[in-house]
C-alpha positions in Angstrom: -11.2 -4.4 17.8 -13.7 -3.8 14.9 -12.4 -4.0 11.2 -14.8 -1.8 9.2 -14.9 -2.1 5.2 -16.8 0.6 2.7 -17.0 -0.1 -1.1 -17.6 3.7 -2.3 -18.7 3.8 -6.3 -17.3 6.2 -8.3 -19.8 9.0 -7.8 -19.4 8.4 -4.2 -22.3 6.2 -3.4 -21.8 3.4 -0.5 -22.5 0.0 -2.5 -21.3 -2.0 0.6 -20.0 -2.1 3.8 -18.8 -4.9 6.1 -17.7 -5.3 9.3 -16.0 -8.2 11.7 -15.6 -7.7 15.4 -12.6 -9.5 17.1 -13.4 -9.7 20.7 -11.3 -10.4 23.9 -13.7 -13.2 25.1 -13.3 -16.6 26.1 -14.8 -19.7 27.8 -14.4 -20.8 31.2 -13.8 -24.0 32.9 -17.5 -24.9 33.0 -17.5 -23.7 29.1 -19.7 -20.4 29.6 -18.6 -17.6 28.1 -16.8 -15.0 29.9 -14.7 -11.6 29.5 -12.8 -12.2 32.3 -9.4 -13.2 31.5 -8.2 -14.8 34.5 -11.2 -17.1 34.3 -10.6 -18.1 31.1 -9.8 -21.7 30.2 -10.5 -21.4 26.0 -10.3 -18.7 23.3 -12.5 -19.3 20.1 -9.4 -18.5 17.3 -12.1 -16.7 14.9 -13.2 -14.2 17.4 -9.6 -12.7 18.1 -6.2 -11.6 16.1 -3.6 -13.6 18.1 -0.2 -12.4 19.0 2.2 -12.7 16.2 0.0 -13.7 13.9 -1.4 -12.8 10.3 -5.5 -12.6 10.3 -7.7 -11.9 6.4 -11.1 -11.5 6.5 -13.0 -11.6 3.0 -15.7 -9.0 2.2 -17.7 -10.0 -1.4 -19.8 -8.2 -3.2 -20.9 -7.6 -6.4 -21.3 -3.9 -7.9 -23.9 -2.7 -10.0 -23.9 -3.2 -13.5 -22.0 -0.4 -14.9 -19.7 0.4 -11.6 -17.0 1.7 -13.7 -14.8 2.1 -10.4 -15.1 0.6 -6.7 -12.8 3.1 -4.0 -12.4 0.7 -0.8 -11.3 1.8 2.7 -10.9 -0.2 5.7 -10.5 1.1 9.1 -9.2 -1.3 12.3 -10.3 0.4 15.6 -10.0 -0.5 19.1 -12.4 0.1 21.7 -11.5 -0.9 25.5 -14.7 -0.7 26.8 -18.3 -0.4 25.3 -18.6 3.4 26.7 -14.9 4.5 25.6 -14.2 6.7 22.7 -13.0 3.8 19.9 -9.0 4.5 19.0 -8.4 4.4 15.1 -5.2 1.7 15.0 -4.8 1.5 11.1 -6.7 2.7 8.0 -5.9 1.9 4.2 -7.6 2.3 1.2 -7.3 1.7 -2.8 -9.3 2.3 -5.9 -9.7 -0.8 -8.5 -10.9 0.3 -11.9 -13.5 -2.3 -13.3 -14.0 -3.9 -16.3 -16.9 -5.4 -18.1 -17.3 -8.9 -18.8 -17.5 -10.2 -22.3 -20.7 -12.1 -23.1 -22.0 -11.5 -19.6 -24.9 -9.4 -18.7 -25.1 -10.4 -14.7 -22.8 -7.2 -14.4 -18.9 -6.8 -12.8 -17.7 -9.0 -10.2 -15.1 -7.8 -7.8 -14.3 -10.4 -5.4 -12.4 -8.0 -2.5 -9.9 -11.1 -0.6 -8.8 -9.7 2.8 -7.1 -6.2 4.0 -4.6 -8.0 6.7 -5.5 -6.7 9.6 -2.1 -7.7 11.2 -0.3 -5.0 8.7 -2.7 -3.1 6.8 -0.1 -1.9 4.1 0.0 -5.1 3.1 -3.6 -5.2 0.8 -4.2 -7.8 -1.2 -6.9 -7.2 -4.2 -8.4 -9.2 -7.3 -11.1 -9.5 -9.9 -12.7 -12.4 -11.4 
């Protein structure tokens, strides 16, 4: 599965996108990586969502000076094999309005914490 993140300004522009691949890919007994799950003896937690279970990912960045608006959209797909056609599982997006800081000429800072992948209508969103 591949969780894909785009920033969008507000004239449309792309000012960042992120992505983080979860895998089905493990280790086997002699610890060399394999994608065959019967031979598998460990799973590395950060590559995969496990069942029944809550995964956030954070995606920073920091927009222009003067980004009066970020639009953000994230998109979890799934792809069963490296040839197939990837299947679109979830997609959400939201629009934070941006505010300048007092005293500060580095810009706006939008730090963007996690779009669950587990449940994507549960977004989560917040400015420093």
């Amino acid at each position: 599965m591949v969780l894909e993140v785009t920033a969008r300004n507000e004239k449309g522009e792309k000012i960042f996108s992120g992505e983080q691949v979860y895998e089905m890919v493990g280790t086997d007994e002699k610890g060399e990586r394999t994608f065959d799950s019967w031979k598998v003896r460990k799973i590395n937690p950060a590559a995969v969502i496990q069942p029944n279970r809550v995964t956030a990912r954070a995606f920073e960045f920091i927009p222009a000076e003067g980004t009066q608006s970020v639009a953000l959209e994230a998109v979890l797909s799934y792809q069963i094999a490296p040839d197939a056609q990837p299947v679109l599982m979830a997609r959400a997006s939201n629009t934070l309005t941006l505010k300048a800081k007092k005293a500060s000429t580095s810009g706006n800072y939008l730090n963007r914490k996690g779009i669950l992948p587990g449940n994507l209508g549960n977004k989560r969103f917040s400015r420093e």
